[in-house]
Structures are given as C-alpha cells and as structure tokens.
N, C-alpha and C positions, 0 to 999 in steps of 0.2 A: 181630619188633617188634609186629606182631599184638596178642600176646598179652601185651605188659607194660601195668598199668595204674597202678602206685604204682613210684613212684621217690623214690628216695635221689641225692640229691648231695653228696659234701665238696672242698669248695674249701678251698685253701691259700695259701701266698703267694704261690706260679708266679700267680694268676689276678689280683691283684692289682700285680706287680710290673712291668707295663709301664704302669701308670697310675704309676708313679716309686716304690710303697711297697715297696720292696725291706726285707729284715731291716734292723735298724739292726746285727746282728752283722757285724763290718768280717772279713778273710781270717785276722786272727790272735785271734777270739773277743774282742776286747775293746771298750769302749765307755769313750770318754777313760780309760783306762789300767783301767779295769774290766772285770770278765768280767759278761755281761749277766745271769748268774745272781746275780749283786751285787747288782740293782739291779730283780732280778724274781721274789721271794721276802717274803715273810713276816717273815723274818729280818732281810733286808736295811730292808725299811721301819721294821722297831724299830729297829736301828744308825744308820741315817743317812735319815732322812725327806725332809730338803731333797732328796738326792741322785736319790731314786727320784722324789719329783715332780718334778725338771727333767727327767727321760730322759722321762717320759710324756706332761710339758708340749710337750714337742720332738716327740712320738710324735703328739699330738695336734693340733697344728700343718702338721706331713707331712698327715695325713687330712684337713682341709680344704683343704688346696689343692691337693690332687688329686685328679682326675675319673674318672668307671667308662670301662671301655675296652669294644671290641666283645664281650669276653668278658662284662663285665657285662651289656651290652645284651642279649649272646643269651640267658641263664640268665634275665634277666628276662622275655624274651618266649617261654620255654618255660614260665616259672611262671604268666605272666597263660591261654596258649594251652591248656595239659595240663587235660585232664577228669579225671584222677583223684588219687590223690593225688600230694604232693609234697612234701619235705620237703630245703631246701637250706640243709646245715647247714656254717657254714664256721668254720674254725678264726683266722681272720682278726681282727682288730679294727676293722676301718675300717668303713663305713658307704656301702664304696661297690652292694653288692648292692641297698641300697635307692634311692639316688639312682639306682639305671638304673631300679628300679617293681618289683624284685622284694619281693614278702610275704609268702611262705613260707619265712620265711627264721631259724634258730635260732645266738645267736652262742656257741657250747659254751665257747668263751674269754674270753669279755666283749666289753665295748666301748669303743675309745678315748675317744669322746664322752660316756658317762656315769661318773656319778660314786657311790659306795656309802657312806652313813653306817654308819658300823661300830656307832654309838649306836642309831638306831634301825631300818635294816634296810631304810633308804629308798633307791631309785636314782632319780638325777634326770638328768636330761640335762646335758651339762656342756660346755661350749666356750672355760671360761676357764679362767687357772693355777689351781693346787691351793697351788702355794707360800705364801701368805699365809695359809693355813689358815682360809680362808672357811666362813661358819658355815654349818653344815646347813639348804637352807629348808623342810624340811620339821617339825625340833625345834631347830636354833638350837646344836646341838654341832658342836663343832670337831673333826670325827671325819669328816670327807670322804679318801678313798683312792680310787685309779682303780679303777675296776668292772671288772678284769680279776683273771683266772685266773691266778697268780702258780705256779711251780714249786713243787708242795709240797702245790696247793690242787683239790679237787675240780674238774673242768668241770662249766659248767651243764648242767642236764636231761638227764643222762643217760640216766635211766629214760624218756624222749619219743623219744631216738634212738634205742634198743634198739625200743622198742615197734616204730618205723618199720622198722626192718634186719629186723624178723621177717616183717613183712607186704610186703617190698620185691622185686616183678620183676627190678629192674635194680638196680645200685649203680653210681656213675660218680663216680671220686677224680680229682680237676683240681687239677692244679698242687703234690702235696704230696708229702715227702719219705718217708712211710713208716716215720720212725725217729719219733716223737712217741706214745707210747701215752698213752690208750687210741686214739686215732683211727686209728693204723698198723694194728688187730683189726680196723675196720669190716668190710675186704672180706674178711676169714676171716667171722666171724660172716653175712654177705649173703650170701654163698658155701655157709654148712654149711646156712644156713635155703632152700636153691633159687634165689637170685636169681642173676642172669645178670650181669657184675661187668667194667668197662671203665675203663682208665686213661687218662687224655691230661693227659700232663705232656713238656716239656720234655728230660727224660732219664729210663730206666730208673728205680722208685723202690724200697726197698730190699724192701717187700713184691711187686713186679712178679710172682711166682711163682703167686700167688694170685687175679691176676686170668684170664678169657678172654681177654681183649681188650686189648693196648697198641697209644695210638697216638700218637708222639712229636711233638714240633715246639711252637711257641709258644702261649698259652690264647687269643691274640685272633685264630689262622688256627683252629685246633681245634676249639674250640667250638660257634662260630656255623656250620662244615662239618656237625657234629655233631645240632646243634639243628634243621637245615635237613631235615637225614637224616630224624631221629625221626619229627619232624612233618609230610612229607612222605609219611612209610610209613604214621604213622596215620590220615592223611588217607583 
C-alpha cells in the first residue's frame, strides 16, 4: 500500500443499489412491456419522445428520494482523506457520490439530474419533468433531452479516464457487472499500464480473471472495510 499514490475507482450499480436504486431492468428485461434499450437509445427518443421522458422522469424521481449509503460515505471520505490523486469515476446516474461530499468524481454516463439542450449544447441542472417540453433556459429551445449516455452514444470524457488508468497504482471496480464496455476494459487497460487491480462486488463479475484481488459481499460492508484498510496503511 505503501507505494500507491493515484487511484482509479468505478463504481456501478452494486454501490448504489442498497440506497433502493436498483436497475429499473425487471428479471424479464422489460420496462411496462418495453425492453429498456426502447427507451434508452437515440432511436428510441426520435420514435416516441413522450415515452423515454416518462422512464427518466420516473428515473429521476428514484434519485431524489434516495440517500447515499455507507458505501457512499466511505468513498467520500477516502476522496476528501487521499493526498494524491484520485479519480472516481462511476458509471451510475444518480448524484448520490456527491451528496456523501465526494468531488473527485466523473459521471462517464451522464446524469439523472441534468438536463442537455441538443440546440445549444447547454446542460443545466434539472429536477423537474422533461415531458412538457420546457424551454431551454439557457436559449429558449424546446430541445431539452436527459443528459445521459443513451446505447449507441459515446460516454463522457473518455480521454480524462484513460489519461488516469495510465498513471493509476491501484484500480478498484465496486459494484459492476463487467459486461458494459468500454468500462468492463478498465481493469485490463490498469492492469497492462502496472496498476495493482481489486474488485468488491457482490458476486464474481464477468471480467473477475483480470483483477488481483476479489472480494465479495455487499458495497455498504466492503468498502468502508476497505477504506479503513487503505487509510490505515497509509497512515
């Protein structure tokens, strides 16, 4: 431990889903009689608009009335604690990383809460429907879409994540399934560049072959076990 100075985090929806944000994908992929790739695409928003803003509205609604768990807490309090760098990047939508105090924090799939003018290229914070196709306050077009990474669409700042996985001691994947590329690469990519590569999830994840280190059970015993470690050693 010594000698790790810069770390990488990706958090999933394992870290999020005991604060209640579980997927809204039900056991047979669908979402009221929809497959959520319907309804979370590019495609899908041209065909039926109303549709995809109710599921986000609904998505959006979840994320406010749910609070960060101990796993939040501890990731927040290794971000405010850690001297060197850090960079926790989660594939999540919700906003709950921030409501525990963490700021090191990059959301690669958007964010429930904001909202993205496709007119002028504005994102605004966002906590109300989308449905009535409220005008942009930033130019006044009727061009607001949820500020997420739809199937189909680049994730954010990609090239800020790479930069980090090159110059990364550690890599540590919380809570994710492994099958989501580009994010299932992380820990190859942490791995080819030297960095020392640990999972705590839940169950085996589909990449588990590529990390050092798995260690299973729930993100709100795990983590804060974890955090306690690190910053214990570094002490």
């Amino acid at each position: 431990m010594a000698a790790i100075r810069n770390i990488v985090i990706l958090t999933g929806a394992g870290v999020s889903a005991e604060s209640g944000l579980e997927t809204f994908r039900a056991a047979d992929g669908l979402w009221e009689n929809h497959r959520v790739e319907d309804v979370a695409t590019p495609e899908a928003f041209a065909r039926d608009p109303e549709l995809v803003q109710r599921f986000y509205d609904m998505r959006r609604t979840a994320i406010m009335q749910a609070q960060p768990n101990p796993a939040h807490a501890a990731l927040a309090r290794l971000d405010a604690a850690w001297p060197g760098a850090l960079l926790l990047v989660t594939q999540n939508i919700d906003d709950l990383h921030e409501r525990a105090g963490a700021t090191r924090v990059l959301h690669m799939h958007g964010e429930g809460l904001s909202a993205w003018c496709t007119a002028c290229d504005a994102r605004i914070g966002w906590s109300r429907s989308l449905l009535d196709e409220p005008p942009c306050p930033s130019c006044g077009a009727t061009a607001l879409r949820p500020d997420i990474v739809w199937f189909g669409e680049m994730p954010y700042r990609m090239d800020d994540i790479f930069d980090a996985l090159r110059e990364a001691d550690l890599f540590v994947s919380i809570g994710t399934s492994g099958a989501v590329y580009p994010a299932a690469g992380f820990v190859r990519q942490a791995r080819e560049c030297g960095a020392r590569t640990l999972e705590l999830n839940l169950e085996a994840s589909q990449g588990s072959a590529w990390f050092h280190e798995t260690r299973l059970g729930p993100a709100s015993a795990l983590v804060p076990q974890w955090v306690e470690e690190i910053l214990v050693t570094r002490s």
